[in-house]
KEVEXKE-333580 format. One record per residue (C-alpha): residue number from 1; residue in one letter; x negated, y negated, z. Coordinates in Angstrom, 1 decimal. Layout:
N
@nr NUM&rest a&X X&Y Y&Z Z;
...
// end
This chain:
198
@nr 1&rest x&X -30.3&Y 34.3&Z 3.6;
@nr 2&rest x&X -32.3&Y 30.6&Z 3.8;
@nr 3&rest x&X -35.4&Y 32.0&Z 2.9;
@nr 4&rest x&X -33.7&Y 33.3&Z -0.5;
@nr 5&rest x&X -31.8&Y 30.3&Z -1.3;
@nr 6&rest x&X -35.4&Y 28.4&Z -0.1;
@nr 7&rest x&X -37.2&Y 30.9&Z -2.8;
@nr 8&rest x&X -34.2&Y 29.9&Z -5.8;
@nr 9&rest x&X -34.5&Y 26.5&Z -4.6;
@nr 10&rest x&X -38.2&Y 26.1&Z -5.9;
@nr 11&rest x&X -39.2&Y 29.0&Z -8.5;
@nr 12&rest x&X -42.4&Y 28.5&Z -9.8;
@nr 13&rest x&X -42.1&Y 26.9&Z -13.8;
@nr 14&rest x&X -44.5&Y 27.2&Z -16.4;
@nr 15&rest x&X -44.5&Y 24.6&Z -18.9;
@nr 16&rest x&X -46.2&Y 24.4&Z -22.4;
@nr 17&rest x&X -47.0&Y 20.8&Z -23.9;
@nr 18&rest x&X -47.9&Y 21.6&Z -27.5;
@nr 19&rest x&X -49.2&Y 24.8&Z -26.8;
@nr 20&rest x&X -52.7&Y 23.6&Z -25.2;
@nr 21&rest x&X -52.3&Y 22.8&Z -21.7;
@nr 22&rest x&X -49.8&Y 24.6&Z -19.3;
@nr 23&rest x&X -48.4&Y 22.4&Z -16.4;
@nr 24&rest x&X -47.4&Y 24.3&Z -13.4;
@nr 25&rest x&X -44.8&Y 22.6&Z -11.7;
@nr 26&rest x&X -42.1&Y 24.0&Z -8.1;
@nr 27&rest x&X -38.6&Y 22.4&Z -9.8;
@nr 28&rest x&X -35.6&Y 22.4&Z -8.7;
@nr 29&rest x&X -33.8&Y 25.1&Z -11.2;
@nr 30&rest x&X -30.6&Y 27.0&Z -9.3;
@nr 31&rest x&X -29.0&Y 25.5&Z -6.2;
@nr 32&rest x&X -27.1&Y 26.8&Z -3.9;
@nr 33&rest x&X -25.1&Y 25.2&Z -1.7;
@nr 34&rest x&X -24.7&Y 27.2&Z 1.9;
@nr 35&rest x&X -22.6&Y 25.1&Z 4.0;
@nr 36&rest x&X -20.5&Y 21.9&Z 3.4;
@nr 37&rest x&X -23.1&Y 20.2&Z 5.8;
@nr 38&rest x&X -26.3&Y 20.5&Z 3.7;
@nr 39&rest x&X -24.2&Y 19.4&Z 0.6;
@nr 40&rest x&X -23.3&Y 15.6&Z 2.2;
@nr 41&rest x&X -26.8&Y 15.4&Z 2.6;
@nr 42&rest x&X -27.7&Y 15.5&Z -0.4;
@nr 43&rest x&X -24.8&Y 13.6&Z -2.1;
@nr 44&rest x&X -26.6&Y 9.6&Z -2.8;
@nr 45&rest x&X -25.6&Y 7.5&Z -0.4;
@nr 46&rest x&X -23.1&Y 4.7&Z -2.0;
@nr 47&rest x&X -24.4&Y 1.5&Z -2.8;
@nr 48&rest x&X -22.3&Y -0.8&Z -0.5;
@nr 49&rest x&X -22.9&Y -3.9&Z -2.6;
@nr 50&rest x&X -20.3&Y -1.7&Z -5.5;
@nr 51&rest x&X -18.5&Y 0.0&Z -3.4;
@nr 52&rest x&X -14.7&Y -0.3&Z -3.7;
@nr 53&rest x&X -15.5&Y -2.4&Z -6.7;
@nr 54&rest x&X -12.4&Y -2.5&Z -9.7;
@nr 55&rest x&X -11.1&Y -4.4&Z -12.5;
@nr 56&rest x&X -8.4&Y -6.4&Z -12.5;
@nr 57&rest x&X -6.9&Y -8.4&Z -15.2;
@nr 58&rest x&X -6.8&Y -12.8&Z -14.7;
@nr 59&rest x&X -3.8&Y -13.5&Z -15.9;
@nr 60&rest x&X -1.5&Y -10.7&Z -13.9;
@nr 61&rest x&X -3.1&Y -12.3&Z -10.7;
@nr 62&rest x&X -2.6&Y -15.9&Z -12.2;
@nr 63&rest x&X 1.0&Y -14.9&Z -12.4;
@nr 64&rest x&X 1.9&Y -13.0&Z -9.3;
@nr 65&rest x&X 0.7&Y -16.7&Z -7.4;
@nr 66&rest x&X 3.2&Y -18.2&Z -9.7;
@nr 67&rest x&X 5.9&Y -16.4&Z -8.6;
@nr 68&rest x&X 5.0&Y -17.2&Z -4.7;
@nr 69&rest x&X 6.3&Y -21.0&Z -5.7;
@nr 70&rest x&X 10.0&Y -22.2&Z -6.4;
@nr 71&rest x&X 10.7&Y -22.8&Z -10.3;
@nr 72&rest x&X 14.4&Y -24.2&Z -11.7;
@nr 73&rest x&X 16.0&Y -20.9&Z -11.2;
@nr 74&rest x&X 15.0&Y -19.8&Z -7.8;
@nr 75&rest x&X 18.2&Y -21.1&Z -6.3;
@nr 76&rest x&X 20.4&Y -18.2&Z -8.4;
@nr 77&rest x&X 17.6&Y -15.3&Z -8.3;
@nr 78&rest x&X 19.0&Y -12.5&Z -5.8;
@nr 79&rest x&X 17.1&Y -12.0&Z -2.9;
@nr 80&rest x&X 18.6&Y -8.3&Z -1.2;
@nr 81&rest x&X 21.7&Y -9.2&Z -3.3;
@nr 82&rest x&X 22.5&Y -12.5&Z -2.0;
@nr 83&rest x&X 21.8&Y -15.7&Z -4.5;
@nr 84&rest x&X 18.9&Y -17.9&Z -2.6;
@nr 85&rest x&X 21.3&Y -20.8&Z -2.5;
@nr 86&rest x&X 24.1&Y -18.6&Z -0.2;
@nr 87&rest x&X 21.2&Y -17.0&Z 2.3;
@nr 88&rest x&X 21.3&Y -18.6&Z 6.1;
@nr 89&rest x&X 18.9&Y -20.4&Z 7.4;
@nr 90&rest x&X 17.2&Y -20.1&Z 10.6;
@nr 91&rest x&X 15.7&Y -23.5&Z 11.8;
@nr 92&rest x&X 12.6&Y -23.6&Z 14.2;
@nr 93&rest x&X 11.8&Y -26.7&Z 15.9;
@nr 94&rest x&X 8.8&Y -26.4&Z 17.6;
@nr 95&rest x&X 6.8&Y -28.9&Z 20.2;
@nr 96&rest x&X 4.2&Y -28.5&Z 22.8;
@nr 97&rest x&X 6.7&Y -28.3&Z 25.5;
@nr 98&rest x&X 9.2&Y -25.6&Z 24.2;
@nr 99&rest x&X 10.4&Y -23.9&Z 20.8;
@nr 100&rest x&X 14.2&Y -24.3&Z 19.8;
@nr 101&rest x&X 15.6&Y -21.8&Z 17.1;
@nr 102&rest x&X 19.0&Y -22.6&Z 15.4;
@nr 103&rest x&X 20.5&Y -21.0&Z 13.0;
@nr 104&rest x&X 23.2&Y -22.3&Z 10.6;
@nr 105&rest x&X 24.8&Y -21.0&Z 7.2;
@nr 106&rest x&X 23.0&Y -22.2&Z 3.9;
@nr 107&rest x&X 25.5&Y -25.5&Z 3.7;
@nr 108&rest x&X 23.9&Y -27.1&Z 7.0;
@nr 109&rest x&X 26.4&Y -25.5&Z 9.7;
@nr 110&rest x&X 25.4&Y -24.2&Z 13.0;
@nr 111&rest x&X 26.4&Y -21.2&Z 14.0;
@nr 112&rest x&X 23.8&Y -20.0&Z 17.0;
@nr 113&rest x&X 20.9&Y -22.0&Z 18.6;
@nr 114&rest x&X 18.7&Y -20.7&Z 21.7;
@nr 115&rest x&X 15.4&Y -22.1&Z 23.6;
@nr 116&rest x&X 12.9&Y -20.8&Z 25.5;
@nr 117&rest x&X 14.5&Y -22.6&Z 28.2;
@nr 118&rest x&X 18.0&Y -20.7&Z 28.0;
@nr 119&rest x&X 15.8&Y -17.5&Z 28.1;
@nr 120&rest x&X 14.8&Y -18.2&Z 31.1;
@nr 121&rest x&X 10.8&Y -19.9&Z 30.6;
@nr 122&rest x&X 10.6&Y -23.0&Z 32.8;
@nr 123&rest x&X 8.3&Y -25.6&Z 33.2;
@nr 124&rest x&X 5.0&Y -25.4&Z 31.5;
@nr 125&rest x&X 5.6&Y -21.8&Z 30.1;
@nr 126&rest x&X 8.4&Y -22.4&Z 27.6;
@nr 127&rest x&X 5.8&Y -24.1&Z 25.8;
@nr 128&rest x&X 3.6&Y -21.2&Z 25.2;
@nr 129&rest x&X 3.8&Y -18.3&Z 22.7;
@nr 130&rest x&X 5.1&Y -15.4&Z 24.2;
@nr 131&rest x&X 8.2&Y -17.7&Z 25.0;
@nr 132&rest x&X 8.6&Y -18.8&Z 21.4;
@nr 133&rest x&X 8.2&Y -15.0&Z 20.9;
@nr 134&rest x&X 11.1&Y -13.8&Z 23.1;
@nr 135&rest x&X 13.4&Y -16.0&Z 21.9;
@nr 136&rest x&X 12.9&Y -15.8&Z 18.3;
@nr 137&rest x&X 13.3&Y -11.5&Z 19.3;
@nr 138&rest x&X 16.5&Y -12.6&Z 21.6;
@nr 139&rest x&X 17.7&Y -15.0&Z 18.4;
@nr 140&rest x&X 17.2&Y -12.4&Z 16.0;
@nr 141&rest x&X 19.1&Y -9.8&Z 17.4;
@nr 142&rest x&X 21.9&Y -12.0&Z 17.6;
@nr 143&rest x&X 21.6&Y -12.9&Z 14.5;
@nr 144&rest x&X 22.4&Y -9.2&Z 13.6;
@nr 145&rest x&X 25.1&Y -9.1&Z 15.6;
@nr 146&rest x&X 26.6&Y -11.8&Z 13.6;
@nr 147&rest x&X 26.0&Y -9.5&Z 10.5;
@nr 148&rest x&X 23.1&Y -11.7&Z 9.1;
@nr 149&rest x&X 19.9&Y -9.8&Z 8.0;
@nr 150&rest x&X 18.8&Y -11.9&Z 5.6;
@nr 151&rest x&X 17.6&Y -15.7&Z 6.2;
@nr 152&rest x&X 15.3&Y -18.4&Z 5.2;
@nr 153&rest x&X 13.3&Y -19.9&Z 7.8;
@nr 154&rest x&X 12.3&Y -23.7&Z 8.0;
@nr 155&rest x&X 9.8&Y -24.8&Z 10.7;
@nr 156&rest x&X 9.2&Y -28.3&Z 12.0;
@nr 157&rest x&X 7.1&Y -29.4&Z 14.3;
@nr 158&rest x&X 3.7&Y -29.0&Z 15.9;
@nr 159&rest x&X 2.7&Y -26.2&Z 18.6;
@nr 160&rest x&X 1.9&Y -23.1&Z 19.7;
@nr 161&rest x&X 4.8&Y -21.2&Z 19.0;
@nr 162&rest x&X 4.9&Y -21.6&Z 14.9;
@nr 163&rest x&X 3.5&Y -18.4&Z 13.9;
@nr 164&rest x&X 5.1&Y -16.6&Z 17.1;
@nr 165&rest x&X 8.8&Y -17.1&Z 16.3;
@nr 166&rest x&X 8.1&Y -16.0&Z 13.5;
@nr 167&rest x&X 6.7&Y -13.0&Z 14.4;
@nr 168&rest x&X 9.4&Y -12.6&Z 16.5;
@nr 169&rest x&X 12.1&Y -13.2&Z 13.6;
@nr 170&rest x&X 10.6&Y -10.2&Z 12.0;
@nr 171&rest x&X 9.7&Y -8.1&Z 14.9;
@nr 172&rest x&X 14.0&Y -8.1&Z 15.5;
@nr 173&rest x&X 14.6&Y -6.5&Z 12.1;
@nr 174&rest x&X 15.7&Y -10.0&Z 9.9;
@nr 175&rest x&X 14.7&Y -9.8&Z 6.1;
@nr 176&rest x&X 12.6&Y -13.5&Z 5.7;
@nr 177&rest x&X 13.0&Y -14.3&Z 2.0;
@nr 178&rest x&X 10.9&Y -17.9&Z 2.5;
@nr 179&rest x&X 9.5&Y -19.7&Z 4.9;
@nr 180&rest x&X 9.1&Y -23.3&Z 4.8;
@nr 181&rest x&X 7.5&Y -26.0&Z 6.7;
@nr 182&rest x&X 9.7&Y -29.2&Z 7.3;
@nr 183&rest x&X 7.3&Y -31.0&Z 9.4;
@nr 184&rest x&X 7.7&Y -35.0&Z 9.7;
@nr 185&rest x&X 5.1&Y -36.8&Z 8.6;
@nr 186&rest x&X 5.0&Y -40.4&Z 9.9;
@nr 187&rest x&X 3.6&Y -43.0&Z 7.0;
@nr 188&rest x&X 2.7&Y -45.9&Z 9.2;
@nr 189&rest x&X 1.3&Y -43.6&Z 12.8;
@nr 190&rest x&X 1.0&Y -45.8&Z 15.6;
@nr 191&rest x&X -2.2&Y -47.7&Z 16.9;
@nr 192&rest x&X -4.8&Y -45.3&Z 18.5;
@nr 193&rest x&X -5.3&Y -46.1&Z 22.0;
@nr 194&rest x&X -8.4&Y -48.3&Z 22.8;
@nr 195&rest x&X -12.0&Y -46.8&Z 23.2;
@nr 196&rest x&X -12.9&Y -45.8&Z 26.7;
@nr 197&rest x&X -16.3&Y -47.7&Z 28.2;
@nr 198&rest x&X -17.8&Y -45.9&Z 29.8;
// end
């Protein structure tokens, strides 16, 4: 079976160039496939440098990042059928030493607040992460229990539990229609501390 699809491979082909001269040449005229593994192997290989390559038009692009920002009528555009102005809001205040989360309905009042500390993290570890990450799980699901799936988060602070809570706020099942930071940012800092001699 290989040696015929070898001979149809490369028949000999006679070739007249203005009836003179014959070339004599072993082309390529019928192929046939025989298994699926000879085929890939001779399918080009794919230029990676255009590969996955498409077209896309500026200005649809231009305007889905405009819609990522707040415009005039954000606060009355429905967000899972609640106006933005109406959806609580879950307040993260983060530090180096722990990670508070409070949440409180969209005119300012608190409803639920919980710290790595009241889940149980002392000392040094209710600064890290995977504190910030439990409690923002633990604050979630209470948050459901309240009958709240949909909230606006607002972080303040510096540390490593930012992106964690978060996580964590998502990872419990809450629907986050914005996140903003509310970090303060002091004007006049205080004097840096003298240079050490060394």
């Amino acid at each position: 079976m290989i040696r015929q699809s070898l001979t149809k491979l490369f028949q000999s082909v006679t070739v007249e160039l203005n009836g003179t001269r014959t070339l004599r040449t072993s082309a390529p005229i019928y192929r046939d496939v025989v298994d699926r593994r000879e085929m890939l192997r001779s399918v080009p290989a794919t230029d990676e440098g255009t590969a996955g390559e498409k077209t896309s038009s500026v200005d649809s692009v231009l305007q889905q990042k405009l819609q990522l920002f707040p415009t005039a009528s954000t606060p009355d555009t429905l967000f899972y059928g609640i106006p933005f102005k109406e959806i609580p809001i879950i307040d993260i205040r983060v530090s180096h030493n722990n990670t508070i989360l409070g949440l409180t309905d969209a005119k300012g009042t608190p409803k639920l607040i919980r710290s790595c500390g009241m889940e149980g993290f002392k000392n040094t570890r209710k600064g890290t992460n995977i504190a910030a990450q439990a409690t923002a799980i633990t604050m979630g699901t209470k948050t459901l229990e309240k009958g709240v799936k949909t909230v606006r988060v607002r972080v303040r602070g510096l540390g490593p539990g930012r992106m964690s809570a978060i996580k964590g706020l998502q990872m419990a099942g809450l629907n986050i229609v914005s996140i903003t930071d509310n970090t303060r940012v002091s004007w006049t800092p205080p004097r840096p501390r003298k240079e050490r001699k060394l």
